[in-house]
C-alpha positions in Angstrom: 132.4 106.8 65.7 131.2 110.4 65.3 129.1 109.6 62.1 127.8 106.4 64.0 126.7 108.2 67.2 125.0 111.3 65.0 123.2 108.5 62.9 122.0 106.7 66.4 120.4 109.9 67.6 118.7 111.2 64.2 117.0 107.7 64.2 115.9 108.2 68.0 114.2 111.3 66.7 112.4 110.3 64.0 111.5 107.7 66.0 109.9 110.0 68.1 108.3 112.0 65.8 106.3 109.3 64.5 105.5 108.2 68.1 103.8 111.5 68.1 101.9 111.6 64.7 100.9 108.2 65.7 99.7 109.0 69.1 97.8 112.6 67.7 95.9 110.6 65.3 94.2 108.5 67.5 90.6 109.3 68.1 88.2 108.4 71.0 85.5 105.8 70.2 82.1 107.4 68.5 80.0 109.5 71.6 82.9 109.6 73.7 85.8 112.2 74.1 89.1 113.1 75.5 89.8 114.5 78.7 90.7 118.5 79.4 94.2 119.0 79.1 96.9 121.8 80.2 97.5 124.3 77.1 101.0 124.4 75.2 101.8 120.9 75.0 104.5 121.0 72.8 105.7 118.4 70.2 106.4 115.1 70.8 107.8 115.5 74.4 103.6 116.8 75.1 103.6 118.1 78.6 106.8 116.8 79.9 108.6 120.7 80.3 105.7 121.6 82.3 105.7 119.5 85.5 108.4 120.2 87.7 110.6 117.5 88.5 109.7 117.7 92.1 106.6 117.7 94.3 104.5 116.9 90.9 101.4 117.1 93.0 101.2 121.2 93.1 101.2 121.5 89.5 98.0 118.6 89.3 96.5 120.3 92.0 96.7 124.0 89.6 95.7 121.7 86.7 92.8 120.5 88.9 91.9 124.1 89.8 91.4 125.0 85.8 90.2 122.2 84.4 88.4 119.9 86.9 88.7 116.7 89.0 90.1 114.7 85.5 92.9 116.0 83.7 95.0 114.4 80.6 98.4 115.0 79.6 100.8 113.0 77.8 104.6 112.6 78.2 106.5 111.7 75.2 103.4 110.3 73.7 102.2 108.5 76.7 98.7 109.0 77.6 98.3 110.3 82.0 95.2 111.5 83.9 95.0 112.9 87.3 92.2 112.3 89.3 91.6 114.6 92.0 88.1 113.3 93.9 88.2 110.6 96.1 84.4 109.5 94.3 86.3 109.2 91.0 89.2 107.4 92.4 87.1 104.9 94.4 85.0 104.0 91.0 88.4 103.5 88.7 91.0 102.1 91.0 88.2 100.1 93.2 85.4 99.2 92.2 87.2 98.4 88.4 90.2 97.1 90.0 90.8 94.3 87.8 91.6 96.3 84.9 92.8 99.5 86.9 95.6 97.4 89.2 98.9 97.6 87.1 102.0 100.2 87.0 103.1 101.9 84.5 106.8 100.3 84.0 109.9 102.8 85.1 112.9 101.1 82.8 115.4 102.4 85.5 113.3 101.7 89.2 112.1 98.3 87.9 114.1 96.2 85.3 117.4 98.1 86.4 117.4 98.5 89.9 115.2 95.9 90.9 115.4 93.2 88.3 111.7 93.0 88.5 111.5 91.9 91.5 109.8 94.7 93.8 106.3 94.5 94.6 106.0 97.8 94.4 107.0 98.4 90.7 105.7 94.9 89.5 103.1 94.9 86.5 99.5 93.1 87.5 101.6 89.5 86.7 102.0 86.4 88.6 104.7 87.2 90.3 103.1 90.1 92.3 99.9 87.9 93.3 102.2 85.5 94.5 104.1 88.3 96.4 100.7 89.8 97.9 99.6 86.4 99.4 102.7 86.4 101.2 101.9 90.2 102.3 98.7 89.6 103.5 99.6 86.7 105.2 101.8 88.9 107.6 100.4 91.9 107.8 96.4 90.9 107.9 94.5 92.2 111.1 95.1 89.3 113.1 98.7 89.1 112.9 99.0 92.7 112.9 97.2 92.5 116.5 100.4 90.1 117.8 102.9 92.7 116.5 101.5 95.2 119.3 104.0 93.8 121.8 106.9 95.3 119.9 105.3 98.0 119.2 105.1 99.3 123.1 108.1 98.3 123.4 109.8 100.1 120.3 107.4 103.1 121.3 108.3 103.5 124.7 112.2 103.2 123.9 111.6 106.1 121.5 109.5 108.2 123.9 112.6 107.5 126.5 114.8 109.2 124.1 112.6 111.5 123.0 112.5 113.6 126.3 116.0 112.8 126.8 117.2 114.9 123.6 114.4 116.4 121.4 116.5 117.5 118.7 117.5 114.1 117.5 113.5 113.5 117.3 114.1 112.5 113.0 116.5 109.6 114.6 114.0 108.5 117.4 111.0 108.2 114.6 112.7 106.8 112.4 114.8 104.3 114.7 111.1 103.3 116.2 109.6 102.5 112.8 112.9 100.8 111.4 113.3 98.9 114.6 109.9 97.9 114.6 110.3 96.6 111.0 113.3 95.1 111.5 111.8 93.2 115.4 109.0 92.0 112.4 110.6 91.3 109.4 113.8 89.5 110.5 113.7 89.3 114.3 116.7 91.5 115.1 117.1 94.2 116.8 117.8 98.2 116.3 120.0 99.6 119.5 121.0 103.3 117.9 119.4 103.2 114.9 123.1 104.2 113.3 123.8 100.1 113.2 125.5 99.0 109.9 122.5 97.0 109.0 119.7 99.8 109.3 121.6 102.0 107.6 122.3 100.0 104.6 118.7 99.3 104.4 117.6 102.8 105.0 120.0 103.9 102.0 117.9 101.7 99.8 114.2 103.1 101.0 116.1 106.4 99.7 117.6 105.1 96.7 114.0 104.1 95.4 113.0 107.0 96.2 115.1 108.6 94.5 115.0 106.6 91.0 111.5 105.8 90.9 110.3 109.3 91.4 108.7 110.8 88.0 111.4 112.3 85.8 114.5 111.0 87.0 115.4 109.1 84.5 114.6 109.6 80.6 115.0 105.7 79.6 111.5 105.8 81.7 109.6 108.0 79.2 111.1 106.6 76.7 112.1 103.0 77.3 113.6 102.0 73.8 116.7 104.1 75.0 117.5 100.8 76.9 118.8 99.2 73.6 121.1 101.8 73.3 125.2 100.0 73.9 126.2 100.8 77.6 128.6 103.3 76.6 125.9 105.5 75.2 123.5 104.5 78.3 125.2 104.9 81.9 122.2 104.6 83.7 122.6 100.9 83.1 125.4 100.2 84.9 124.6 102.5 87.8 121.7 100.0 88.1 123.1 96.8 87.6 125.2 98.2 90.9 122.6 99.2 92.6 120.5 96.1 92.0 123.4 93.8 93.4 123.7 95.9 96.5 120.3 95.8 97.6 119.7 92.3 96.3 122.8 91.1 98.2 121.7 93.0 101.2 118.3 91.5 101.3 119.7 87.9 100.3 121.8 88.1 102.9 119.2 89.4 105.8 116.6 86.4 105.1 119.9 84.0 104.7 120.9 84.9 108.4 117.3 84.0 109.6 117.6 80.3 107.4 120.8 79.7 109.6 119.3 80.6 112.8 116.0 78.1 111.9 118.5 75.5 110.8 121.0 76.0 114.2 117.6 75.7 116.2 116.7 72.3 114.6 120.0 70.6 114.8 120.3 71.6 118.8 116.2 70.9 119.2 116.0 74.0 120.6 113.3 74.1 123.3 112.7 78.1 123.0 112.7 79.1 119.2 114.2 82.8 118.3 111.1 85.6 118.0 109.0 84.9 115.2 109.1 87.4 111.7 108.3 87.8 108.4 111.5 85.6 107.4 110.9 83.2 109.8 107.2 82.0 108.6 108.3 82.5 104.8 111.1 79.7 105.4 108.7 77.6 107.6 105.7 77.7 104.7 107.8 78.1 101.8 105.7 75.8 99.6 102.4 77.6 100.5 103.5 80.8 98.0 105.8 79.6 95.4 108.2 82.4 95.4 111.9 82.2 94.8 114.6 82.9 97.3 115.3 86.0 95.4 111.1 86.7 95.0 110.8 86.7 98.8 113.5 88.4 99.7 112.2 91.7 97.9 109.1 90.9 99.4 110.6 91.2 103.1 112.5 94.3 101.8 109.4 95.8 100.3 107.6 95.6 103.7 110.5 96.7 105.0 111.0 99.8 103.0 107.0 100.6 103.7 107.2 100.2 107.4 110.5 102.3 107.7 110.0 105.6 106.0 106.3 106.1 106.0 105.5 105.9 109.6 108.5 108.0 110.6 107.3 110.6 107.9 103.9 110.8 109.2 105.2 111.5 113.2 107.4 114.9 111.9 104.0 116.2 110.3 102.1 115.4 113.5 104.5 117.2 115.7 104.6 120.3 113.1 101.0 120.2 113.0 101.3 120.5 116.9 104.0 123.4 116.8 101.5 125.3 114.6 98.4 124.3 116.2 98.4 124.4 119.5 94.7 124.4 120.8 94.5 121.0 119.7 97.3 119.4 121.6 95.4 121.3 124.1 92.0 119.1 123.3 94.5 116.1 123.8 96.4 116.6 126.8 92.2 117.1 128.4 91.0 113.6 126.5 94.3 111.6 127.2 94.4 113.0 131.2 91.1 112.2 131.3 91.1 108.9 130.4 94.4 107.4 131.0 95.3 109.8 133.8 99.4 110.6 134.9 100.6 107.7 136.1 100.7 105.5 133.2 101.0 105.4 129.4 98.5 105.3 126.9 98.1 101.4 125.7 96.3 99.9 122.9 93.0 99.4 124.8 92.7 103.0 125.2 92.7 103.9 121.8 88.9 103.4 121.2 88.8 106.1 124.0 90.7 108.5 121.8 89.2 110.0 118.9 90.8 113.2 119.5 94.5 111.8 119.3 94.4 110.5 116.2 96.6 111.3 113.2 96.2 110.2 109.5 98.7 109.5 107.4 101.3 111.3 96.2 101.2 108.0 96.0 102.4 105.6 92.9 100.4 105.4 89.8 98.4 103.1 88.8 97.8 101.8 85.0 95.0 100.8 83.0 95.5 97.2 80.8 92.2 97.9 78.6 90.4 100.3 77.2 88.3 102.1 79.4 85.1 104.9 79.2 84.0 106.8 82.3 81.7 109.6 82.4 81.7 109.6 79.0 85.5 110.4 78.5 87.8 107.4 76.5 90.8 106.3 78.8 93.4 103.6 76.2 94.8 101.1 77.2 98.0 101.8 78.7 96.8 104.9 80.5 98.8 106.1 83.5 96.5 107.0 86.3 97.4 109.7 89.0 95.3 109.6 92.3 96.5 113.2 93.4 96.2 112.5 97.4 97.1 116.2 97.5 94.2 117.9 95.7 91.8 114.7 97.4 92.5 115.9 100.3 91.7 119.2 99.3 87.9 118.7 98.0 85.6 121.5 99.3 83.1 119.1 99.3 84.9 116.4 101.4 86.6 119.3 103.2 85.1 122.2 103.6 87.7 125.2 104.1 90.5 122.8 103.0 93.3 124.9 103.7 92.5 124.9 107.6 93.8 122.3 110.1 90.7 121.3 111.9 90.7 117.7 113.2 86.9 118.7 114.2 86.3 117.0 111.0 86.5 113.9 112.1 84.8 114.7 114.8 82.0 116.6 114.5 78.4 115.6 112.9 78.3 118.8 111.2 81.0 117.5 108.5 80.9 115.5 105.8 84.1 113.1 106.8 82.3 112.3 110.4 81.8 108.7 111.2 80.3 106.9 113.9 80.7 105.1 116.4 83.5 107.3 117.7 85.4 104.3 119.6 86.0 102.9 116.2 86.5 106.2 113.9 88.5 108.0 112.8 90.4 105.3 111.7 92.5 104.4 109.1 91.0 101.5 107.3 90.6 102.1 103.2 91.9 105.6 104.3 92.8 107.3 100.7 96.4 107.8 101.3 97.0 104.3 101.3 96.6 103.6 98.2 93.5 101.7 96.0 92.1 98.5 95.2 94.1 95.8 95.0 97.2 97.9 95.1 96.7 99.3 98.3 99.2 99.6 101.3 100.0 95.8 102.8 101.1 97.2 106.0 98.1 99.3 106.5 97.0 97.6 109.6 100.5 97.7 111.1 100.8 101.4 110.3 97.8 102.3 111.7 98.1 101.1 115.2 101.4 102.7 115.6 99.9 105.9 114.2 97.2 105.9 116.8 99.9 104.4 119.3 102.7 107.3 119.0 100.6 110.7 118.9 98.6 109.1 122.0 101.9 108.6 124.3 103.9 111.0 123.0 101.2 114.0 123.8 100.5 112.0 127.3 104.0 112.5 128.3 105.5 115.6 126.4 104.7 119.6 126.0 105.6 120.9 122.4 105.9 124.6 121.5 107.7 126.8 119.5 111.0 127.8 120.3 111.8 131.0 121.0 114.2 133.2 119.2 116.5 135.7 120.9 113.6 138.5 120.9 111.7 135.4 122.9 109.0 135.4 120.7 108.4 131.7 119.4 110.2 131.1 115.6 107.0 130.0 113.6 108.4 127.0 111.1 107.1 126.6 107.4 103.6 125.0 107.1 104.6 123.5 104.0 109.0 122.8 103.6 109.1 119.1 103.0 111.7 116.7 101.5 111.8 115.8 97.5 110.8 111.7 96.8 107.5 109.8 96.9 107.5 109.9 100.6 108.0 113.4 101.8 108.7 114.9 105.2 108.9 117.8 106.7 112.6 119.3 106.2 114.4 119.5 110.2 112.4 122.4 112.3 112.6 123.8 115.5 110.9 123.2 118.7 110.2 122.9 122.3 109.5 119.7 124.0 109.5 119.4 127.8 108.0 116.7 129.9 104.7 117.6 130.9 105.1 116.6 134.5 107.8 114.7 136.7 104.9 112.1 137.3 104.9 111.5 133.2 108.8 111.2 133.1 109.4 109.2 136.1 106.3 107.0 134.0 108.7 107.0 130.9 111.7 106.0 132.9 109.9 103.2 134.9 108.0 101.7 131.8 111.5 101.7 129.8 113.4 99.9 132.2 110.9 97.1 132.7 111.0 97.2 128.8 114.8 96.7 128.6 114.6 94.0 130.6 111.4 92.0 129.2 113.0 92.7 125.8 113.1 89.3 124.4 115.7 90.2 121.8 118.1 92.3 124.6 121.0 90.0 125.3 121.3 89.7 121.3 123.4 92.9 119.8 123.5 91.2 116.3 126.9 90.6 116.3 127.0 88.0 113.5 124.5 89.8 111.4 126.8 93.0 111.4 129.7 91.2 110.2 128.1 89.3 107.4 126.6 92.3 105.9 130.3 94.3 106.3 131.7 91.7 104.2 129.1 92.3 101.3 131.6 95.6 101.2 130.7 98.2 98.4 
C-alpha cells in the first residue's frame, strides 16, 4: 500500500510538471502579448503562494496599483486576469458576453456539493439558460414591483425590533431579507428568524460560501485529483453529504408548496395560498423544462442571493453611519422634509430621496474562446476577475477614493452624477451586481429594499457611537469584515435611539396594523417544520 500511494503521488507530480512546461511554452498570437504579471511566480503552482486565502481582492487591488488595470497570473497552470476599470469590464463581460458568460468550474462547490445543479456555479450550458428564464420570470421589474407589499411589511416588522433591542440588529437584517425570500420564494413565513427551516437554509448560503471561495479546496486547481479512490480524496465524501442535505432541504421546501397546490384543487379552494416562486414554477412547469431537482436549486439559488446579500449591505450602511455622521444628518433634513414625523417612508417617496440611498468581489467569470483586447492575447479558458474592490476605487470614476462622500452621486461636479435625480442614484447595471448575462437575477428585488431600509430606518432611528467608560464614543474599524464571497462587517458597537416618541409611536402603530393584514399570520408553519426535522442530519 505504501509503494502504491508513493507511486500515485510521483505520477501527480510529473503530471504537474508537464502541465507547466506545457502551459510556459505557449506563445501569444503574432502582434499581440501577454498581460503584466506579479514577479516570483514559482514553478508549476505559478502564483498560487501569493494570494492570501482570504479577502483575495487586497492583493489584486496591490497588483492593480503596480502593474495596471489588467493583471495575469496563473494558478497551477491556469491562466487568471484581474480587471480593475469598470470601462474594461463593461467591454469583456458586456458588450462580448457571449463568449465572456461562463465559470471557471470549482470540482468541490459544483460537481461535489451541488451536483451541477446551482446556477450560480453552472458552465454557459443549457441547463443554466433554462434556469435564467425561470429567474427572470420572477424577479423582472414587473413582478419585482408586486413583491413591495411584503417588503413593508417585512421592513416594518424589522424596524419594530430594531428600536426594541439594537444589539440584535445582525438577526433583524438578516430575519427581514430571509423572511422576505422566504414570503417570495415559498410563501411561508419567518416569526424569529431562529425557525428550524431558516436556519437550515441559512447554513447552506454559508456552506457555499465557504466551499466556493478561492483556495479552499485543491481538487479545484487541480481537478484530476477527483480520480483519486475516496480513501485518498475526503473531500468527496464531505460533498456527497453536503449535496444530499441541501438537495433534500430544497426538495423538500418546493414539495411542501406541490401539496398545498394539490390540497387547494381537491377542496376548490375559493382563496388560493400567497403566490411564490414555487408556486408559479409548479403552475407553468412546461414553460422552462427544468427537472424537479433543476428548479429546486433554482428557488434555493434565489434564495441564497436574497438572504445574505441584502442583510450584508444594511451592517455597512449603518457602519458607514456610525463613522459618518454629517450625512445621516443630510438624511434625517431630506426624509423630515419630505415625509415628515408622522409616517414612514413608502415606496412613492423614494424618487424623492436621493440622499438616502445606499449601494450595494464577486464570482469570476470565464472566457470559452480565444480572445485579444487592447492588444493583449487572453486563451481560451481564461479566468476573469472583475475586482469590485479596486473598481470602486478608480480615481477617475472616484476621485479621492478612499473618502466616503455620497456627494458623488449627487453633485454635477463628479464624474458618477446622473440625472434626473428622482430616478438616480439607482441601482440598475450597478457594477457590484455582476456583468452581462451573468448578472444578479434579483437585482430589482434588492434594490428596492435597499432604498426601502436606509429610508425608514434613518426616518425613525438616531445612530451614534457608543461611548466607552471615559464617555468618549468607541470609534469601530472602517474596514473588519467577515471571510466568504459575501462579506460583512464583523459585530460592532453602537447607539440607536428613536429619534422622537412621534416616530416610535409611528413604528408601533404601522406594526400592529401589519400583524394583523399579514396574510400569512394565522399560519406558524407547523407542518413545514416537522417535515424538514425528519430530513434529520
Amino acid at each position: 500500500m505504501a509503494f502504491s500511494r508513493s507511486f500515485i503521488y510521483a505520477a501527480l507530480v510529473i503530471l504537474l510538471g508537464i502541465l507547466a512546461r506545457w502551459d510556459r511554452s505557449r506563445k501569444p498570437p503574432g502582434g499581440t502579448k501577454v498581460p503584466p504579471c506579479p514577479k516570483n511566480g514559482l514553478l508549476i503552482v505559478g502564483h498560487a503562494f501569493q494570494i492570501p486565502p482570504f479577502h483575495s481582492w487586497l492583493k489584486f487591488k496591490t497588483w492593480t496599483d503596480e502593474l495596471g488595470p489588467i493583471v495575469g497570473f496563473r494558478i497551477f497552470g491556469r491562466e487568471n486576469i484581474v480587471i480593475s476599470s469598470e470601462k474594461i469590464a463593461n467591454n469583456l463581460l458586456r458588450e462580448r458576453g457571449t463568449i465572456y458568460s461562463s465559470r471557471e468550474h470549482l470540482t468541490m462547490a459544483a460537481d461535489y456539493l451541488s451536483g451541477n445543479l446551482r446556477p450560480l456555479l453552472l458552465d454557459y450550458n443549457d441547463r443554466w439558460r433554462r434556469g435564467r428564464k425561470l429567474m427572470h420570470r420572477l424577479t423582472m421589474a414587473s413582478a419585482a414591483t408586486s413583491y413591495q407589499p411584503m417588503q413593508l411589511l417585512e421592513s416594518t416588522r424589522m424596524l419594530y425590533d430594531l428600536l426594541r433591542d439594537p444589539s440584535q440588529y445582525e438577526l433583524w437584517f438578516h430575519r427581514y431579507a430571509s423572511g422576505l425570500i422566504f414570503r417570495i420564494g415559498y410563501g411561508k413565513a419567518i416569526r424569529t428568524g431562529k425557525e428550524e427551516h431558516a436556519q437550515r437554509i441559512l447554513e447552506v448560503v454559508h456552506t457555499v460560501e465557504r466551499i466556493a471561495s478561492p483556495g479552499s479546496y485543491l481538487v479545484d486547481s487541480l481537478p484530476f485529483l477527483k480520480y483519486l479512490p475516496e480513501w485518498m480524496a475526503p473531500f468527496k465524501r464531505e460533498g456527497r453529504r453536503l449535496h444530499e442535505r441541501e438537495l433534500n432541504l430544497f426538495r423538500t421546501l418546493l414539495r411542501d408548496v406541490q401539496a398545498e397546490v394539490e390540497q387547494e384543487a381537491r377542496a376548490g379552494a375559493m382563496v388560493p395560498a400567497p403566490p411564490s416562486f414555487a408556486r408559479t414554477w409548479l403552475e407553468s412547469k412546461d414553460a422552462f423544462g427544468l427537472t424537479e431537482d433543476e428548479a429546486a436549486y433554482v428557488l434555493g439559488t434565489l434564495f441564497e442571493a436574497g438572504s445574505g446579500t441584502t442583510a450584508a449591505a444594511m451592517m455597512s450602511f449603518i457602519l458607514a453611519v456610525v463613522l459618518f455622521p454629517k450625512w445621516q444628518q443630510a438624511m434625517f433634513e431630506e426624509l423630515d422634509r419630505t415625509v415628515g414625523g408622522s409616517r414612514m417612508p413608502e415606496f412613492q417617496d423614494i424618487p424623492n430621496l436621493p440622499v438616502s440611498s445606499v449601494t450595494a468581489g464577486g464570482v469570476p467569470h470565464q472566457l470559452v474562446v480565444d480572445d485579444v483586447y487592447n492588444g493583449y492575447f487572453f486563451p481560451k479558458g481564461t479566468t476573469v476577475h472583475a475586482n469590485q474592490w479596486a473598481i470602486h476605487r478608480d480615481p477617475e470614476l472616484y476621485p479621492d477614493p478612499e473618502t466616503f462622500n455620497p456627494d458623488r452621486w449627487l453633485n454635477p461636479s463628479y464624474p458618477t452624477y446622473r440625472e434626473p435625480l428622482d430616478k438616480y442614484p439607482c441601482l440598475q447595471n450597478f457594477s457590484a451586481f455582476g456583468f452581462g448575462r451573468r448578472i444578479c437575477p434579483g437585482m430589482n428585488i434588492a434594490e428596492n429594499s435597499l432604498h426601502l431600509l436606509p429610508a425608514r430606518v434613518i426616518w425613525a432611528c438616531k445612530i451614534s457611537k457608543r461611548k466607552g467608560p471615559d464617555g468618549v464614543g468607541i470609534t469601530p474599524p472602517l474596514y473588519d469584515y467577515t471571510t466568504g464571497f459575501n462579506t460583512q462587517p464583523r459585530p460592532f458597537e453602537f447607539d440607536l435611539v428613536a429619534r422622537s416618541e412621534e416616530k416610535r409611536a409611528a413604528v408601533e402603530v404601522a406594526f400592529g396594523i401589519a400583524q394583523a393584514s399579514d396574510p400569512l399570520a394565522s399560519t406558524v408553519d407547523y407542518t413545514l417544520g416537522h417535515s424538514l426535522c425528519q430530513l434529520g442530519e
